[in-house]
PATIRO-608641 format. One record per residue (C-alpha): x, y, z; residue number from 0. Coordinates in nm, 3 decimals, padded with zeros to 5 digits, always signed. Each point is the difference from the previous one (the first is absolute). Layout:
PATIRO-608641
+---------+---------+---------+------+
|      c1 |      c2 |      c3 | resi |
+---------+---------+---------+------+
|       X |       Y |       Z |  NUM |
...
+---------+---------+---------+------+
//
This chain:
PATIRO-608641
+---------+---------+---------+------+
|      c1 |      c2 |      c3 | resi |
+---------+---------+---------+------+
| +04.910 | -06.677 | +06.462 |    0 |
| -00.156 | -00.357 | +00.083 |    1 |
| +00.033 | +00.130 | +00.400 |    2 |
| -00.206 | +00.271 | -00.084 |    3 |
| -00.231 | -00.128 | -00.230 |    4 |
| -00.071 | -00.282 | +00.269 |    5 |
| -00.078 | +00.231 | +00.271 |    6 |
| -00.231 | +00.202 | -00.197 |    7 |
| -00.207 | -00.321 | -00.140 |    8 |
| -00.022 | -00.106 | +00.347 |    9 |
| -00.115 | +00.313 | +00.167 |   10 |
| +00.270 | +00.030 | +00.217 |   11 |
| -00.004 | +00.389 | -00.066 |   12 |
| +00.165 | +00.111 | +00.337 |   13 |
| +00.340 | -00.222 | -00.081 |   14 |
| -00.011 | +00.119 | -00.329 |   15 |
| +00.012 | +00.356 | +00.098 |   16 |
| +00.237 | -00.053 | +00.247 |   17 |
| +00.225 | -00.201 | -00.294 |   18 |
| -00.044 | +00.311 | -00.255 |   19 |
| +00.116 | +00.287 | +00.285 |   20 |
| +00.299 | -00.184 | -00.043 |   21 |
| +00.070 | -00.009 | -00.315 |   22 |
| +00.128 | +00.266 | -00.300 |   23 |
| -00.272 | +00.195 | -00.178 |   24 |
| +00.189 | -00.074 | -00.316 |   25 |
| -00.020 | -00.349 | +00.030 |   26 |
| -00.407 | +00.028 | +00.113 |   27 |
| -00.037 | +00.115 | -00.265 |   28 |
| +00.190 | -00.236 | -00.239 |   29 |
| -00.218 | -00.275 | +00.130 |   30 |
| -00.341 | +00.167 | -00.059 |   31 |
| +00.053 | +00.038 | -00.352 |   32 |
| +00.052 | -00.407 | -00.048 |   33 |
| -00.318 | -00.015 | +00.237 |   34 |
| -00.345 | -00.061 | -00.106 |   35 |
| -00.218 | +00.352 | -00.001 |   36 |
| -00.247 | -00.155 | +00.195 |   37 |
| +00.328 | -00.115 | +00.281 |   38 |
| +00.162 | +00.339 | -00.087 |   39 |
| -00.289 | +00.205 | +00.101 |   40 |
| -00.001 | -00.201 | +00.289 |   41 |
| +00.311 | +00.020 | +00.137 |   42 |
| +00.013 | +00.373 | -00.085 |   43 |
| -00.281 | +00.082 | +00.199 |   44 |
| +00.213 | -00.225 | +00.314 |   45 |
| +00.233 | +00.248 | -00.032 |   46 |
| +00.119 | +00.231 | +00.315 |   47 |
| -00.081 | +00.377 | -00.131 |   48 |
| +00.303 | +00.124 | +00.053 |   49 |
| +00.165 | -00.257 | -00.255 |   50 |
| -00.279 | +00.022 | -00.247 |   51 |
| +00.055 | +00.308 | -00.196 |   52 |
| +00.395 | -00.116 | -00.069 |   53 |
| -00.077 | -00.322 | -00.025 |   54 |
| -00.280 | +00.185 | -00.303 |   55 |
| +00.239 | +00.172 | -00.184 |   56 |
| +00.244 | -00.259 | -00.074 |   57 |
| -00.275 | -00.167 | -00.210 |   58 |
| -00.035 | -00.015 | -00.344 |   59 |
| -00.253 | +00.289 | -00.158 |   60 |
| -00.279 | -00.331 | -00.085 |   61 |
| -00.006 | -00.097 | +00.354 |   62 |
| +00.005 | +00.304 | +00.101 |   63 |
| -00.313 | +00.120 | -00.145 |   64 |
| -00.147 | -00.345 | +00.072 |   65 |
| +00.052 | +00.055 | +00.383 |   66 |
| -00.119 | +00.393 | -00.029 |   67 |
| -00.344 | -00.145 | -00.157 |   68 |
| -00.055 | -00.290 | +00.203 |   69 |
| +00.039 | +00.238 | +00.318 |   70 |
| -00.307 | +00.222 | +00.125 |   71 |
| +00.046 | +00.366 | -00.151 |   72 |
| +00.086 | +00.109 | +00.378 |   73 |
| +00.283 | -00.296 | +00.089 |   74 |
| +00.130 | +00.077 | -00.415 |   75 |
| +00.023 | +00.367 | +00.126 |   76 |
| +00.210 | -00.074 | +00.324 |   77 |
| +00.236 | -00.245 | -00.230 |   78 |
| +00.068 | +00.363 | -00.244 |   79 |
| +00.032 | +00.191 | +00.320 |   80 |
| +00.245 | -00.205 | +00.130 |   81 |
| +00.226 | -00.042 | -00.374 |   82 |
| +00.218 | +00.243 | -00.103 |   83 |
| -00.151 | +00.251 | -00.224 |   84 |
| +00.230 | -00.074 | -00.291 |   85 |
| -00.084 | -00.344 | +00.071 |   86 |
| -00.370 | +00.053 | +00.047 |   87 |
| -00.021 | +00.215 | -00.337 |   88 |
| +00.199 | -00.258 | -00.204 |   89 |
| -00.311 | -00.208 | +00.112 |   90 |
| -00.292 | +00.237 | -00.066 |   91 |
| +00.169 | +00.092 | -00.310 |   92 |
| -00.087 | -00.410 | -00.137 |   93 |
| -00.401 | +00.007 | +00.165 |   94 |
| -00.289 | +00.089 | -00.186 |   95 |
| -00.120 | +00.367 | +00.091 |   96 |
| -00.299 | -00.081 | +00.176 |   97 |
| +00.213 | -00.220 | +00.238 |   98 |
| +00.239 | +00.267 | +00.033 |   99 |
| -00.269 | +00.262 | +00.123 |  100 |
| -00.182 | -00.227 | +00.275 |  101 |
| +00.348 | -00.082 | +00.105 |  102 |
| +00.121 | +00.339 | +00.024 |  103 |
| -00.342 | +00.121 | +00.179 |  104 |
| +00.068 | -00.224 | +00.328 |  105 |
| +00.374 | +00.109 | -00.053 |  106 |
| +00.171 | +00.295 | +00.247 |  107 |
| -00.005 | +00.290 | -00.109 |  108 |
| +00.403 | -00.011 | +00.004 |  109 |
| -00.005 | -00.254 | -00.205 |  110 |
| -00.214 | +00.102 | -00.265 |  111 |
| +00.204 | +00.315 | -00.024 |  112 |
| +00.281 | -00.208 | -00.070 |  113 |
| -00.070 | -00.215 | -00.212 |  114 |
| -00.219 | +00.249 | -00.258 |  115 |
| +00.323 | +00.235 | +00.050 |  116 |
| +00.226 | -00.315 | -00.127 |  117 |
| -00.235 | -00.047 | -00.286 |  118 |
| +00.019 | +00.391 | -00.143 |  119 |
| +00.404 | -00.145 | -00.107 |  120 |
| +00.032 | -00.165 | -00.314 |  121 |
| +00.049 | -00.377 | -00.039 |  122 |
| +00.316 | -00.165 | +00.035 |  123 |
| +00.132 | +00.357 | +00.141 |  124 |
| +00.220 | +00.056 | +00.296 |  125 |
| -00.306 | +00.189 | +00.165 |  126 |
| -00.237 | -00.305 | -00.082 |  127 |
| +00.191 | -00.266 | +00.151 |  128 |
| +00.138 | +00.237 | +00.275 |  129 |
| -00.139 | -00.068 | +00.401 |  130 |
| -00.129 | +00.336 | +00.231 |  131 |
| +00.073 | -00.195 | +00.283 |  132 |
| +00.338 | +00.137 | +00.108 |  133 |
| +00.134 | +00.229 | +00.363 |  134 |
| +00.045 | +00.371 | -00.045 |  135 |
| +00.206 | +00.212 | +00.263 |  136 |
| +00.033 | +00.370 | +00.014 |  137 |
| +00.345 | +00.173 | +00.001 |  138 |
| -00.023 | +00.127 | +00.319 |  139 |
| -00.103 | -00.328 | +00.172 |  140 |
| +00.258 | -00.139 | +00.295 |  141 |
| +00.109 | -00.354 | -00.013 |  142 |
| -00.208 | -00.079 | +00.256 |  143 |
| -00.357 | +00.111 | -00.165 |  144 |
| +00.117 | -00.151 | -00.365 |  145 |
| +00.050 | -00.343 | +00.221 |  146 |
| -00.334 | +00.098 | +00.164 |  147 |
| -00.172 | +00.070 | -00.305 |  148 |
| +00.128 | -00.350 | -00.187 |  149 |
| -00.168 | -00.198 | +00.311 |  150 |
| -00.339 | +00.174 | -00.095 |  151 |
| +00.036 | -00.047 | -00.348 |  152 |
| +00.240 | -00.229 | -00.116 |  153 |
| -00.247 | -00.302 | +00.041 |  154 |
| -00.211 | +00.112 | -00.263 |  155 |
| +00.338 | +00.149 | -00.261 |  156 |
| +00.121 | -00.252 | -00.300 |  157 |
| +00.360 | +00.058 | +00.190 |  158 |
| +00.154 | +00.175 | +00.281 |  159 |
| +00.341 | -00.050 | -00.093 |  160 |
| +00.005 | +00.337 | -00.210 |  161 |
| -00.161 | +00.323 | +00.135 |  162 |
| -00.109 | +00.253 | -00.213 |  163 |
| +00.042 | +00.392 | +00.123 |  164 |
| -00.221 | +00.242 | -00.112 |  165 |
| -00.081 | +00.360 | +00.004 |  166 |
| -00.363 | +00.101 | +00.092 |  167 |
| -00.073 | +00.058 | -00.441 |  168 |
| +00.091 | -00.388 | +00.045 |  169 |
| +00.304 | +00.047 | -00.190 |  170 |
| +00.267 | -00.194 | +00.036 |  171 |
| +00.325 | +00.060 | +00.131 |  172 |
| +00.161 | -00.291 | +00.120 |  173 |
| +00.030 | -00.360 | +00.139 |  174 |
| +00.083 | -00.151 | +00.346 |  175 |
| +00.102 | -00.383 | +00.055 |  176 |
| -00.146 | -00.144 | +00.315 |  177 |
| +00.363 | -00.112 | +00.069 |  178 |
| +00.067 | +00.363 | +00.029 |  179 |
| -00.264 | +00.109 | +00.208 |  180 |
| +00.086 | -00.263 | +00.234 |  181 |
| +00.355 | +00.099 | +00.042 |  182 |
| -00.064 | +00.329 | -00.015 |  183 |
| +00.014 | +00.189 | +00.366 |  184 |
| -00.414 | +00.036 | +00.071 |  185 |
| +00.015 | +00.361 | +00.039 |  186 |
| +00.139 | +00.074 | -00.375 |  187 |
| -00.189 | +00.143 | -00.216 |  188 |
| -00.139 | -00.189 | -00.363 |  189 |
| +00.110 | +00.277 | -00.219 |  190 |
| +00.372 | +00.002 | +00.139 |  191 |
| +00.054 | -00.372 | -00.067 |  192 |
| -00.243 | -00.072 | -00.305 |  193 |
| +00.183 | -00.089 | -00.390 |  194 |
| -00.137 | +00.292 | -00.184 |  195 |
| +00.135 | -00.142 | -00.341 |  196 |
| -00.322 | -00.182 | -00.059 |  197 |
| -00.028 | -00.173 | -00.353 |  198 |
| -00.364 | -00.021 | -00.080 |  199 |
| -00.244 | -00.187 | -00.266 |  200 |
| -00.330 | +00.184 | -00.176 |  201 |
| -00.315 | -00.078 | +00.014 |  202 |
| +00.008 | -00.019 | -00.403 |  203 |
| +00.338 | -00.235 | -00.004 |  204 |
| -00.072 | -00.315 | -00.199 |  205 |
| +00.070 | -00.289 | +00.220 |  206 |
| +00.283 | -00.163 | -00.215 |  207 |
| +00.189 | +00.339 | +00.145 |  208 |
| -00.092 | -00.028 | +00.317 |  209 |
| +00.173 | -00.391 | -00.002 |  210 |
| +00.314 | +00.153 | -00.159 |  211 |
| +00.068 | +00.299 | +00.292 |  212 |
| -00.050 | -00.297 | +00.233 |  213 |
| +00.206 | -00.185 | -00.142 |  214 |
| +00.240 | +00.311 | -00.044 |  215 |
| -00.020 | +00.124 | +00.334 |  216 |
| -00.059 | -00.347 | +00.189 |  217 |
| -00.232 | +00.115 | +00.241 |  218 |
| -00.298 | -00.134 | +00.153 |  219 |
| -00.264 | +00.259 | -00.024 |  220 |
| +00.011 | +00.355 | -00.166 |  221 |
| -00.210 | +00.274 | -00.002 |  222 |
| -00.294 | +00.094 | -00.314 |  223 |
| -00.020 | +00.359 | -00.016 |  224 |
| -00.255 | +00.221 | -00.165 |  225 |
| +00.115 | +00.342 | -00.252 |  226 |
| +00.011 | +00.184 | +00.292 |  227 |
| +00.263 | -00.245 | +00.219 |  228 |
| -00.290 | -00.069 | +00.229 |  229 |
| +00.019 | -00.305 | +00.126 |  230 |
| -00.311 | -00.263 | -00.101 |  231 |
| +00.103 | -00.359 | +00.071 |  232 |
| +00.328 | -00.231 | -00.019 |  233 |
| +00.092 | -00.283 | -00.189 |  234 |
| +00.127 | -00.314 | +00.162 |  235 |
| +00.262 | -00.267 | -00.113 |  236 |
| -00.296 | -00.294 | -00.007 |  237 |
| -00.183 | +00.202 | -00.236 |  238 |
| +00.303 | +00.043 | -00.211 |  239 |
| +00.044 | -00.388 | +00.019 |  240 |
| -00.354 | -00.060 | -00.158 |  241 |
| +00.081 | +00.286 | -00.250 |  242 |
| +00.287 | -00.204 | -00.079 |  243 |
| -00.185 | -00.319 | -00.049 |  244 |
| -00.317 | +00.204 | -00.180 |  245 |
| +00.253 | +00.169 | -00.253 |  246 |
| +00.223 | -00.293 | -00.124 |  247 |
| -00.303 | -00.198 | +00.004 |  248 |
| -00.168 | +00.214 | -00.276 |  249 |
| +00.343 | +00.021 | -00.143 |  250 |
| +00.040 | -00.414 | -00.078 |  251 |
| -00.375 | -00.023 | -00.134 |  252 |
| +00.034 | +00.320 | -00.235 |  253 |
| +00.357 | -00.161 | -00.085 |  254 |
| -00.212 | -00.310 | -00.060 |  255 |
| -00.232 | +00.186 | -00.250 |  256 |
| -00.307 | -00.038 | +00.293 |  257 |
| -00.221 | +00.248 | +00.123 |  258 |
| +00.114 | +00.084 | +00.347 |  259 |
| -00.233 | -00.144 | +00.292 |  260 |
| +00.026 | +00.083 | +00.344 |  261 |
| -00.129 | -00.370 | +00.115 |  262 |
| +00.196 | -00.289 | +00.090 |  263 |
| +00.012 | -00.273 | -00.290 |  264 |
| -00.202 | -00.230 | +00.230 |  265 |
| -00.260 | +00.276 | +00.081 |  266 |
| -00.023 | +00.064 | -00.344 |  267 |
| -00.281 | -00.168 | -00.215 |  268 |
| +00.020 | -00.136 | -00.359 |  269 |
| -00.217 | +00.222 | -00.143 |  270 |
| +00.147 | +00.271 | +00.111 |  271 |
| +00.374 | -00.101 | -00.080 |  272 |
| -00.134 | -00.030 | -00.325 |  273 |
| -00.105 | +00.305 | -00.002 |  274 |
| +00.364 | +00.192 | +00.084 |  275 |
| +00.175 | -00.287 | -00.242 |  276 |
| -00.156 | +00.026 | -00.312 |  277 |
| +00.032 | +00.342 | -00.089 |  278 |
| +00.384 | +00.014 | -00.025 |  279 |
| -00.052 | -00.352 | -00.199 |  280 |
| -00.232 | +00.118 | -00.220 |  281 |
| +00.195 | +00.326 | -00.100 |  282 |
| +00.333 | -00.235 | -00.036 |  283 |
| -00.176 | -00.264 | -00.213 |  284 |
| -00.119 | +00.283 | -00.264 |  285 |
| +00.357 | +00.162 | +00.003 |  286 |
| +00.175 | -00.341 | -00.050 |  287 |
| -00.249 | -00.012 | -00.344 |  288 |
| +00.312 | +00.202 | -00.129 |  289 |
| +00.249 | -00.269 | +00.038 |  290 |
| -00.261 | -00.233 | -00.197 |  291 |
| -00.018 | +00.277 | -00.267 |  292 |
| +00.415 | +00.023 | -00.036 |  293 |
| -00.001 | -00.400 | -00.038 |  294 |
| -00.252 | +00.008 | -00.251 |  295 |
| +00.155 | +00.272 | -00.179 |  296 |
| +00.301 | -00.223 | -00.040 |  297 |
| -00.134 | -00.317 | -00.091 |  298 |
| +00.168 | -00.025 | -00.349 |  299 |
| +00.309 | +00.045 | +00.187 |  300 |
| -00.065 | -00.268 | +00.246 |  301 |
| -00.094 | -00.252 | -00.244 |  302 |
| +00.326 | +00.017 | -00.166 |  303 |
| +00.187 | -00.051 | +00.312 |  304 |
| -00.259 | -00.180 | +00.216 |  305 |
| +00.264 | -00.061 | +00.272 |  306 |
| +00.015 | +00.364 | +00.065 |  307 |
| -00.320 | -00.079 | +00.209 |  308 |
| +00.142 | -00.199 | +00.238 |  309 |
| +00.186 | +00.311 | +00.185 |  310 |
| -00.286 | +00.250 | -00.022 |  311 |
| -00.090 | -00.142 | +00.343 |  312 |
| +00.302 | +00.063 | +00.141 |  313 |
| +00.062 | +00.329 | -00.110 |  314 |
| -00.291 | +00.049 | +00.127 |  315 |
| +00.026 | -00.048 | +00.300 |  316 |
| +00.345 | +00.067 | +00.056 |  317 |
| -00.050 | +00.412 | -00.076 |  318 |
| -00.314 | -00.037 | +00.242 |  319 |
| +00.208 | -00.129 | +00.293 |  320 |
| +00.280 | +00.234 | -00.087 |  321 |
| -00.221 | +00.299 | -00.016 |  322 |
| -00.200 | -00.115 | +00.331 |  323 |
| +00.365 | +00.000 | +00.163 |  324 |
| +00.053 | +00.366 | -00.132 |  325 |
| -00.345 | +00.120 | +00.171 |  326 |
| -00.015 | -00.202 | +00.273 |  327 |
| +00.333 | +00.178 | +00.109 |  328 |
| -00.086 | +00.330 | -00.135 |  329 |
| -00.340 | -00.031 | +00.176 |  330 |
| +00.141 | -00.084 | +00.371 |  331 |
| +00.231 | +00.275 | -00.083 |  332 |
| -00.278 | +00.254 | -00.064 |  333 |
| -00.200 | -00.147 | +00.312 |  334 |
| +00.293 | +00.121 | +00.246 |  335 |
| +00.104 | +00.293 | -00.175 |  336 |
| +00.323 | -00.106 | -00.129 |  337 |
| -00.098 | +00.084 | -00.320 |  338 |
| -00.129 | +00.318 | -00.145 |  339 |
| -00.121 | +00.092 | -00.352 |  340 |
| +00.302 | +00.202 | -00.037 |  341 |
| +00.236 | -00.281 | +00.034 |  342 |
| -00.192 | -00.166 | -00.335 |  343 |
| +00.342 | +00.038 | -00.203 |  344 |
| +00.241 | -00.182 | +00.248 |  345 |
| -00.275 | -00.216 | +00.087 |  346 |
| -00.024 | -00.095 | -00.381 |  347 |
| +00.381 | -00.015 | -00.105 |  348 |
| +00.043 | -00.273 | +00.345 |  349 |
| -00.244 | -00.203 | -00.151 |  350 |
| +00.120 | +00.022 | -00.345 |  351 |
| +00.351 | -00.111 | +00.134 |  352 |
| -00.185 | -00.284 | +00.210 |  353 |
| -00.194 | -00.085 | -00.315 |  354 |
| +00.302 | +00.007 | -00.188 |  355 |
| +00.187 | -00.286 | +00.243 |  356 |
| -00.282 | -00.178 | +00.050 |  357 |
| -00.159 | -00.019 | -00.371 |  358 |
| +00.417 | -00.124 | -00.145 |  359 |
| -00.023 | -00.214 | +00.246 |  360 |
| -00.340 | -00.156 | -00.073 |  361 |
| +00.074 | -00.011 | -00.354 |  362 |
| +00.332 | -00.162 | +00.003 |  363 |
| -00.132 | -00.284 | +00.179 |  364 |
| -00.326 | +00.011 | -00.161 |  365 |
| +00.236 | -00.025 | -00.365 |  366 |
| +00.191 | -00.298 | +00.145 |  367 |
| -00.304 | -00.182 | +00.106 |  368 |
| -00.160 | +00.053 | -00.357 |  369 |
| +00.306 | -00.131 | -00.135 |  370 |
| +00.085 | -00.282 | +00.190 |  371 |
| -00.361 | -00.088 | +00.098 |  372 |
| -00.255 | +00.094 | -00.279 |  373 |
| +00.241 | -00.037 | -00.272 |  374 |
| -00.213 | +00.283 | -00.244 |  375 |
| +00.292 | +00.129 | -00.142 |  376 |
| +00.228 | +00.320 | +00.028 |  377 |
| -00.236 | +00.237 | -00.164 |  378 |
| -00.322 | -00.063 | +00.231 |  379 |
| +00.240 | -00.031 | +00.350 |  380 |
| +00.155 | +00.359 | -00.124 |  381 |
| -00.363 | +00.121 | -00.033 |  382 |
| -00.135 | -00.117 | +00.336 |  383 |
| +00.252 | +00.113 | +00.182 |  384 |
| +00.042 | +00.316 | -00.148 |  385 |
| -00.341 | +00.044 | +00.110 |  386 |
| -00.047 | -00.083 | +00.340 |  387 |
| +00.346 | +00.229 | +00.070 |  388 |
| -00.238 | +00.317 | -00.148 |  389 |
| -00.261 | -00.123 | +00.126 |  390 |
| +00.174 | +00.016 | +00.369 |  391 |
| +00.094 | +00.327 | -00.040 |  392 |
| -00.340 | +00.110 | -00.131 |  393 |
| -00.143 | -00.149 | +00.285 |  394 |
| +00.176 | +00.139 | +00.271 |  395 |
| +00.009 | +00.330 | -00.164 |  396 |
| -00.410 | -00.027 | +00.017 |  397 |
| -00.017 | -00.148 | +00.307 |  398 |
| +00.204 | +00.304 | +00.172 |  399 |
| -00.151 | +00.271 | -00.184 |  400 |
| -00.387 | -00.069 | +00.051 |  401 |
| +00.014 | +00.024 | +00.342 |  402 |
| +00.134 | +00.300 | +00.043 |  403 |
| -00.162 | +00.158 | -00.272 |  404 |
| -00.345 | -00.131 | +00.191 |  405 |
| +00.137 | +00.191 | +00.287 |  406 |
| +00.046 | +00.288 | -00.197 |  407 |
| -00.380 | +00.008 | -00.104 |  408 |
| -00.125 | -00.054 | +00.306 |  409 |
| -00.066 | -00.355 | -00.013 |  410 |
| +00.084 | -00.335 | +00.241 |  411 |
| +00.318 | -00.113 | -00.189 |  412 |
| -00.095 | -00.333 | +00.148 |  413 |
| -00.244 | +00.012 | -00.252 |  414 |
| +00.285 | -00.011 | -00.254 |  415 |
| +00.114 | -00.365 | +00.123 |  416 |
| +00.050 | -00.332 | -00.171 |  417 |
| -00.273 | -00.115 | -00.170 |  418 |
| -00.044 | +00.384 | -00.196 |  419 |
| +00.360 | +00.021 | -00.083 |  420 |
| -00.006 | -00.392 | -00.094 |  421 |
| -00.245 | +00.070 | -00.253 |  422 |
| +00.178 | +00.342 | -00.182 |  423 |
| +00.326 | -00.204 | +00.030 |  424 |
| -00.156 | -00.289 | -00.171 |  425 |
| -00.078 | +00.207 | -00.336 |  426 |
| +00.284 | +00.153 | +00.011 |  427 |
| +00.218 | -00.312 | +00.008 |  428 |
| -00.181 | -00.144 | -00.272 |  429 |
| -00.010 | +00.306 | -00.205 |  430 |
| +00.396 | -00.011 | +00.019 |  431 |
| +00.041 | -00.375 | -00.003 |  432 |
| -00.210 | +00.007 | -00.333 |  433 |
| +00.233 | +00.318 | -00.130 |  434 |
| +00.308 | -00.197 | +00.091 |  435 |
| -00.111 | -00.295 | -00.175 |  436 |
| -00.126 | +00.179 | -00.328 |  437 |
| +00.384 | +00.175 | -00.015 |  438 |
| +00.209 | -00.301 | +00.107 |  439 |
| -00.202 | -00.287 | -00.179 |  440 |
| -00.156 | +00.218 | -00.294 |  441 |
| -00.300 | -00.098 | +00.049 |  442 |
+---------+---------+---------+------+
//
């Protein structure tokens, strides 16, 4: 990084270009985003052409579009010729429409077809995220002409490593490996050594499925297929990678009671992580009103034992952690498809027998460090912990349920995380610590 950025401060711009031909696009890139955009723009420009384009899309979106608008419409239009289209949508997608049509006008005419035929799928769809970039072969192809055909164009495909055969409907109906082509005799024929047990994505597959036969099938790429089995695109393992990251991502901040963003925390301005915060702490802060109301309801009761106070806290927030245990499990579950609404009951009656362990458990100790500790007396130790061991099983029994039952309805059951079950739990504990307290204290 200091290398570079002394070479380009001191003009030496031939040494510099010589130094980046050398290097990983990957890592080019990871030191323009710590550069300066004045130094970015810069070295971007410095660039060889035939690096430029990769070296483009392993930016992030903001520098990116910074780049595209800093560029003269015609050099912007030869960066988007030379990206992958499902790169180069995932970029127009983020610009402002005007940009996107000036672009697009000094664009091929190849690539605007595929990029306005990407944006017809919806988002966060198989066909959306999907690349048209990919080497067809006909059955009746030899060896020889598939290898021919590859040379021609292979340079421009997302991968060569899987050849896709179709029929002149552009159906599909089956796969070659390069490996096989190349140990293949050259005057065999495609359709006598293709796989014809192709397993294919939709175009309308939400991407979370597309990660999970990926992760079923352990490939590296995999056809997207249209209702008619005509073949419009493939789907690559890197794109499954940022699906990955993009999906568990919005899992932890919904978990987290956030709006989802799709910029990095750094990236991210305080206004606008205000924004996606307060929502979710607003809507908590009027339900928790409820566990004010059950406290006040009790007061009489409280100030004849005052030291029944003292544990509210910690039944508290003991249900809330056990409950967030419950969904946080139940929710990872649902994520990988472990778990299915139908399993609710066996899901349920484990956690009631976890509960059960880990609520005696809790209590017990929590009875001998009333005892030994706080010194209340028998009555108020019996009452506390006979609370927090309902209020375990309560908790877990909520925390697995919701979930699922937000699956059921269509919902995120990350939605259904921590701080939402934390706050039904709390009520609930109190409601039954208060119950337990009025039968076993007679108050």
């Amino acid at each position: 990084m200091e290398e570079i950025l002394e070479l380009l401060k001191s003009g030496q711009y031939l040494h510099l270009r010589q130094l980046l031909e050398n290097m990983n696009v990957a890592d080019i890139a990871a030191y323009m985003e710590e550069m300066e955009h004045e130094d970015l723009l810069k070295l971007f420009r410095i660039l060889p052409k035939s690096m430029a384009a990769d070296v483009f899309s392993y930016l992030e979106l903001e520098t990116e579009q910074y780049i595209i608008t800093s560029l003269s419409e015609r050099d912007a239009a030869g960066i988007i010729d030379n990206l992958m289209a499902d790169d180069a949508t995932d970029l127009l997608e983020e610009m402002p429409a005007n940009v996107v049509k000036k672009l697009l006008a000094h664009a091929s005419s190849d690539t605007r077809r595929d990029i306005n035929h990407l944006l017809r799928y919806p988002e966060d769809s198989a066909g959306s995220i999907m690349t048209v970039e990919f080497v067809d072969l006909k059955e009746n192809l030899t060896v020889q002409e598939a290898v021919e055909r590859i040379r021609k164009v292979g340079v421009d495909s997302e991968t060569i490593n899987i050849c896709y055969v179709l029929d002149q409907h552009r159906t599909l109906l089956g796969t070659v490996a390069l490996r096989y082509l190349l140990l293949s005799p050259p005057d065999a024929l495609i359709g006598d050594i293709m796989h014809e047990n192709v397993i294919s994505l939709h175009t309308l597959m939400d991407q979370e499925e597309v990660a999970r036969q990926f992760k079923k099938y352990d490939f590296t790429s995999m056809p997207v297929v249209d209702n008619e089995d005509r073949l419009v695109g493939i789907i690559t393992v890197d794109d499954v990678v940022d699906i990955l990251e993009e999906e568990t991502t919005e899992d932890i901040e919904k978990m987290a009671a956030i709006v989802p963003s799709d910029k990095p925390y750094m990236k991210t301005g305080v206004i606008e992580s205000w924004k996606k915060r307060i929502p979710w702490l607003l809507l908590l802060m009027i339900s928790a009103t409820f566990t004010g109301r059950i406290i006040s309801s009790f007061e009489d009761a409280l100030s004849r034992y005052v030291v029944l106070t003292a544990f509210i806290p910690m039944l508290m927030d003991t249900g809330g952690n056990a409950g967030g245990q419950a969904s946080a499990i139940v929710i990872r579950g649902l994520s990988l498809n472990e778990i299915e609404f139908g399993d609710w009951f066996k899901v349920v009656w484990k956690e009631i027998r976890i509960a059960f362990l880990c609520g005696l458990t809790l209590a017990l100790c929590n009875f001998v460090k009333i005892m030994l500790i706080e010194r209340v007396g028998f009555y108020v130790a019996l009452v506390v912990s006979l609370t927090l061991f309902m209020a375990v099983i309560v908790a877990k029994i909520v925390g697995s349920m919701l979930p699922m039952l937000a699956r059921k309805i269509g919902m995120d059951p990350a939605v259904m995380a921590s701080p939402f079950i934390t706050t039904i739990v709390d009520a609930i504990s109190l409601l039954i610590y208060f119950r337990v307290a009025t039968i076993t204290l007679g108050i």
